[in-house]
C-alpha positions as CSV (number, residue, x, y, z in Angstrom):
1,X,0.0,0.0,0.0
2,X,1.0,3.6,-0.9
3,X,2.3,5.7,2.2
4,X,-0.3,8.9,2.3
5,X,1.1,10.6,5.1
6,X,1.9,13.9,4.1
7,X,-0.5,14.7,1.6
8,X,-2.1,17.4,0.8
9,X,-5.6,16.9,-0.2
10,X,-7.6,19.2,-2.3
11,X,-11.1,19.4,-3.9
12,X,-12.1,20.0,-7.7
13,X,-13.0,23.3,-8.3
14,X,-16.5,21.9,-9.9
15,X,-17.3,20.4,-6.3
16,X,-20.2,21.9,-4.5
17,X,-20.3,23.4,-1.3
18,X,-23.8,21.2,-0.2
19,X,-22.3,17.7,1.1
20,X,-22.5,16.3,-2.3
21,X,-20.6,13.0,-3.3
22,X,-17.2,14.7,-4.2
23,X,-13.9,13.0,-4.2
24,X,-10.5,14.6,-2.7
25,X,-6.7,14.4,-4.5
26,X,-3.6,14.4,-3.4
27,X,-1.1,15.0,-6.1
28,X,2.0,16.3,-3.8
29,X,3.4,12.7,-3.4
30,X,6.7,11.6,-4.9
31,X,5.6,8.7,-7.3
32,X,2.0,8.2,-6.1
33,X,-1.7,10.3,-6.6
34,X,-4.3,9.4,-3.8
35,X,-8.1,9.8,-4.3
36,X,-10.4,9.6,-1.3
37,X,-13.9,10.6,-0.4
38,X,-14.4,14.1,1.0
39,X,-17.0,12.3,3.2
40,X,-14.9,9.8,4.9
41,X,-11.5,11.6,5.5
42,X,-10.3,9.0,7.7
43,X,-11.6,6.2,5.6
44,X,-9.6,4.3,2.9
45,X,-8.1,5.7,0.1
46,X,-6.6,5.0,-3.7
47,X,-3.7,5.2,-4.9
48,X,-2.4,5.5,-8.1
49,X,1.1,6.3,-10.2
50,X,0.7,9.5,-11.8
51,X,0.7,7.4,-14.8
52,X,-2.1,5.7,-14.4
53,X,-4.0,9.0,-12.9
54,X,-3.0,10.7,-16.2
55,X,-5.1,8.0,-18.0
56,X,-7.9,7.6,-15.3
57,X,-8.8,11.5,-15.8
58,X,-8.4,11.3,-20.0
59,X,-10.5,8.8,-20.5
60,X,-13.2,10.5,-18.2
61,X,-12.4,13.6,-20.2
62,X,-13.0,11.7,-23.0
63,X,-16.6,10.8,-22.0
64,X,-17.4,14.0,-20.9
C-alpha cells in the first residue's frame, strides 16, 4: 500500500459546497496520486502512479 502521510488533499473546483458526493486528491506525493472521499477523510483511500491518474482522468475527459 501507498504511504499517504503527508498529503495534501484538495477538492475539484466543480465540487459543491452542499455535502454532495465529491472526491478529494492528493497529487504532492513523490511517485503516487491518492483519491479519497471528501466524506470519509479517515476512511480508505486510492492510490495511483501518476501514470495511471493521467489516464484515469483522459478517458473521463473523454466521455465528458
Amino acid at each position: 500500500m501507498a504511504e499517504l502521510t503527508g498529503a495534501r488533499w484538495r477538492k475539484s473546483t466543480r465540487s459543491s459546497s452542499n455535502g454532495g458526493a465529491c472526491v478529494e486528491v492528493a497529487d504532492n506525493l513523490p511517485g503516487v496520486v491518492g483519491v479519497r472521499d471528501s466524506k470519509d477523510p479517515a476512511g480508505p483511500a486510492l492510490a495511483f502512479t501518476p501514470t495511471a491518474w493521467r489516464a484515469f482522468v483522459a478517458q473521463l475527459a473523454d466521455r465528458a
